[in-house]
C-alpha positions as CSV (number, residue, x, y, z in Angstrom):
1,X,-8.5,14.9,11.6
2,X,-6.9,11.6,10.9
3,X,-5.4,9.9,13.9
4,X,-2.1,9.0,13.0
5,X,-0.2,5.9,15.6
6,X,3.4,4.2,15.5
7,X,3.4,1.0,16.8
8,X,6.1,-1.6,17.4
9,X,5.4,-5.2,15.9
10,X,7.9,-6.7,18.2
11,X,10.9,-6.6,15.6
12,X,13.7,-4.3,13.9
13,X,11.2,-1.2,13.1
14,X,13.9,1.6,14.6
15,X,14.1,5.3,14.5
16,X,17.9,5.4,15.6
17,X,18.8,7.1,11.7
18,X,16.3,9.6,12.2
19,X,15.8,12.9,13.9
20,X,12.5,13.9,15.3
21,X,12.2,16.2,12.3
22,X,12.8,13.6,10.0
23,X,9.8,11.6,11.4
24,X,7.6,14.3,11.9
25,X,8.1,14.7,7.8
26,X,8.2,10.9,7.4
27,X,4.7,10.5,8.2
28,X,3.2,13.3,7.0
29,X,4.5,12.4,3.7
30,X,3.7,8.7,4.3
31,X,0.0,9.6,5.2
32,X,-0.4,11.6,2.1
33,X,0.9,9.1,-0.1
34,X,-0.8,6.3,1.2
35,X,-4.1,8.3,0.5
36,X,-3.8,9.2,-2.6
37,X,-3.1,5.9,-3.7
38,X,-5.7,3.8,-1.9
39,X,-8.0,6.6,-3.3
40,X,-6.9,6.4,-6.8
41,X,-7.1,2.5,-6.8
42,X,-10.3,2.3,-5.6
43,X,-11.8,4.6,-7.6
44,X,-10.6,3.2,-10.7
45,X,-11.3,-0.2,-9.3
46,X,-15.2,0.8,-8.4
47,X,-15.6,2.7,-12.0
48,X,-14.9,-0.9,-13.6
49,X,-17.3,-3.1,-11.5
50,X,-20.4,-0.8,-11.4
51,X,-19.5,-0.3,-15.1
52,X,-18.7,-3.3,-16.8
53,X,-18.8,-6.0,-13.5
54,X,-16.2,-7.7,-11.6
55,X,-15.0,-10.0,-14.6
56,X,-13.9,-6.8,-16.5
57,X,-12.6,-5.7,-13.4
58,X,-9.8,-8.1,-12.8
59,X,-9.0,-7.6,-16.6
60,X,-8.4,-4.1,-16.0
61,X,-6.5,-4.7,-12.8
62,X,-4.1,-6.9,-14.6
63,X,-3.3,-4.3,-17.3
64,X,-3.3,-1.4,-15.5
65,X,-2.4,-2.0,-11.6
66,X,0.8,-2.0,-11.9
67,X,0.9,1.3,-14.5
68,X,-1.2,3.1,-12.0
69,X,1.1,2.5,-9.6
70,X,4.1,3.5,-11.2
71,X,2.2,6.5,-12.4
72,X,0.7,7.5,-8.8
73,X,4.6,6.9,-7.4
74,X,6.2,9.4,-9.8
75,X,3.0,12.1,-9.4
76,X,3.3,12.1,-5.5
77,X,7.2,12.2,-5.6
78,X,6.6,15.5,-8.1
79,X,4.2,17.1,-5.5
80,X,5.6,16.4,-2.2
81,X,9.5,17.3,-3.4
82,X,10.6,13.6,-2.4
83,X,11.7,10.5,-4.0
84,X,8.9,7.8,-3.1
85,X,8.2,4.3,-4.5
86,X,4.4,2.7,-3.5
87,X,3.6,-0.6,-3.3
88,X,1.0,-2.8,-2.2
89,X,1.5,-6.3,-0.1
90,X,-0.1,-9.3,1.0
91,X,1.0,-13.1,1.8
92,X,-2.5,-13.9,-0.4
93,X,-1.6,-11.9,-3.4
94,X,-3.1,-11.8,-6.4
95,X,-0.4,-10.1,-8.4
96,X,2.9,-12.2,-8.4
97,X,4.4,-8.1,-8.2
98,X,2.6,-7.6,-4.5
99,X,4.0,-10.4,-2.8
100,X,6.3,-9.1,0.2
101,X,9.8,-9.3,-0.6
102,X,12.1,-10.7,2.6
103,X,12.7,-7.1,3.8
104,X,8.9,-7.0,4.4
105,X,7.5,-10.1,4.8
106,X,8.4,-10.2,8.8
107,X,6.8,-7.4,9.1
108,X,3.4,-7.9,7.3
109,X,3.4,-11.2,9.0
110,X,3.5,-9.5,12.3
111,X,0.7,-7.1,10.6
112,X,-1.5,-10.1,10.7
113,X,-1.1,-11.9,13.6
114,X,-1.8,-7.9,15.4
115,X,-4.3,-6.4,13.2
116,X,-3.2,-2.6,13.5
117,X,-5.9,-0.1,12.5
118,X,-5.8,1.3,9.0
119,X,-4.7,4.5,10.4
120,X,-1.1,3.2,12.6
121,X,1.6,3.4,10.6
122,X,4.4,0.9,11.0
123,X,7.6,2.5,9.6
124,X,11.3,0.4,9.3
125,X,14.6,3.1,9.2
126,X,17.2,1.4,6.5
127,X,20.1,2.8,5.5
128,X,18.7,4.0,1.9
129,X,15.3,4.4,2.4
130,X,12.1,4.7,5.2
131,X,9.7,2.4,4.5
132,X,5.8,2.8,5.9
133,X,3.2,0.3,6.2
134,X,-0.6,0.4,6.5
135,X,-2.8,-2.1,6.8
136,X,-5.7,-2.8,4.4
137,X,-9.2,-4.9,5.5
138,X,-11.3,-6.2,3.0
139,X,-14.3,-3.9,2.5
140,X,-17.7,-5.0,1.0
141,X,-17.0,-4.3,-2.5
142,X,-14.0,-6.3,-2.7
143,X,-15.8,-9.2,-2.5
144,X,-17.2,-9.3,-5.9
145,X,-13.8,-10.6,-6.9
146,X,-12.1,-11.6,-3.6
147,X,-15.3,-13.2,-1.6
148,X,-16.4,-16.9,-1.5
149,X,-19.4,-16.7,-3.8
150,X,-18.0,-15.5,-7.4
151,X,-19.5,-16.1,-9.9
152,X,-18.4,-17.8,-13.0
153,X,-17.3,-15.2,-15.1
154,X,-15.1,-14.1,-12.3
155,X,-13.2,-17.2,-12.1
156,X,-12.7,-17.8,-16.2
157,X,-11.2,-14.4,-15.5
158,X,-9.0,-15.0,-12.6
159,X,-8.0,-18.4,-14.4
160,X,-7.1,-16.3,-17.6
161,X,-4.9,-13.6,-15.7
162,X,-4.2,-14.3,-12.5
163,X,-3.1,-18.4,-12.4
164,X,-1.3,-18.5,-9.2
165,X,-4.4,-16.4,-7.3
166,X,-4.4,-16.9,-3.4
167,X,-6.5,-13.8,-3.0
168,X,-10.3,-15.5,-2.6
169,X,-12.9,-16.7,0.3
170,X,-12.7,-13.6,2.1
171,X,-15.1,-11.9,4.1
172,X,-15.6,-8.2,4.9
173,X,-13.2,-7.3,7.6
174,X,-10.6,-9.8,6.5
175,X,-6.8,-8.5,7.0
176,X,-5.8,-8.1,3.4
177,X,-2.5,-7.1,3.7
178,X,-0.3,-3.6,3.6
179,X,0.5,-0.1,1.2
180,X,4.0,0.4,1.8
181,X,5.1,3.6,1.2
182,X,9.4,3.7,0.8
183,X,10.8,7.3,0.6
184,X,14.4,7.6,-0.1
185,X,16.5,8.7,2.8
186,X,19.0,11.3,0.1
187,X,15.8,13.4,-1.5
188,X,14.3,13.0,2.0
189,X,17.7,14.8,3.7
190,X,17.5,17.7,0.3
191,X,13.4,18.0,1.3
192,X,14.2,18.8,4.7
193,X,17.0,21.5,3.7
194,X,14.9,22.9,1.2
195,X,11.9,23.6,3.7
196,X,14.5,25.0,5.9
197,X,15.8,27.3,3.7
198,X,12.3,28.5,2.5
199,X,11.8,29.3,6.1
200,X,9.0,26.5,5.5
């Protein structure tokens, strides 16, 4: 079974809006989440390069990342009975869409300088909404379009899609950056009644 940590990153990440309840359900829906959609990326990601190679790859990713996203975000907020947005981060991004907004790039920054296991979860209390983080390392695989040595198909095709790229010359292990899981604090508050009531 998956360990599951909390860790402080030495700034605002507070529990003070929720109960223990709350955070209990927090992360169980956070893990979940996060799952499914590292799963579903990578999957579709790996189908592309041993298909049709890394260069087809990044043209893929830059028509359908964001869609499978969105898509992923509104199947998981069907399933699990809760409002939840997913997102991926990095201060190298690819994807002008995945750079950290200011709400998150303390934390991510923090993320980096610590390198947290894939499994601790790094949640922030708003007032709106509970956001999770969890960190993502480079793996093998990734390489092929975010190593050092690409070849040059991959870079016509980073240069066609992806002009501003920051996300190359890594190597296996690397600290690539954060899924952030946000569930809304209003559906999370009707969740929790509703398992009540259903004696759940």
């Amino acid at each position: 079974m998956k360990k599951i940590f909390l860790i402080s990153l030495s700034l605002a990440i507070a529990f003070a809006q929720l109960t223990n309840e709350e955070t209990e359900i927090v992360k169980k829906i956070a893990v979940q989440a996060h799952d499914v959609y590292a799963k579903t990326l990578r999957k579709a990601m790996k189908s592309k390069l041993e298909k049709e190679g890394a260069a087809k790859a990044i043209e893929y990713c830059y028509n359908n990342a964001n869609f499978l996203t969105m898509t992923t975000s509104s199947k998981l907020s069907r399933k699990l009975k809760v409002k939840i947005k997913l997102k991926r981060i990095s201060l190298k991004n690819r994807n002008p869409y995945n750079y950290p907004n200011m709400n998150d790039i303390k934390i991510i920054k923090a993320m980096e300088e610590k390198k947290p296991s894939s499994e601790e979860l790094i949640i922030k209390d708003d007032k709106k909404a509970v956001h999770s983080y969890q960190a993502l390392y480079v793996k093998k695989i990734c390489l092929k379009c975010h190593g050092s040595n690409l070849g040059e198909d991959v870079k016509k095709a980073l240069k066609k899609y992806y002009g501003n790229d920051k996300a190359v010359n890594y190597k296996e292990g690397d600290f690539r950056g954060a899924i952030v899981v946000t569930i809304d604090k209003k559906s999370l508050k009707k969740h929790i009644e509703n398992k009540i009531l259903n004696n759940e």
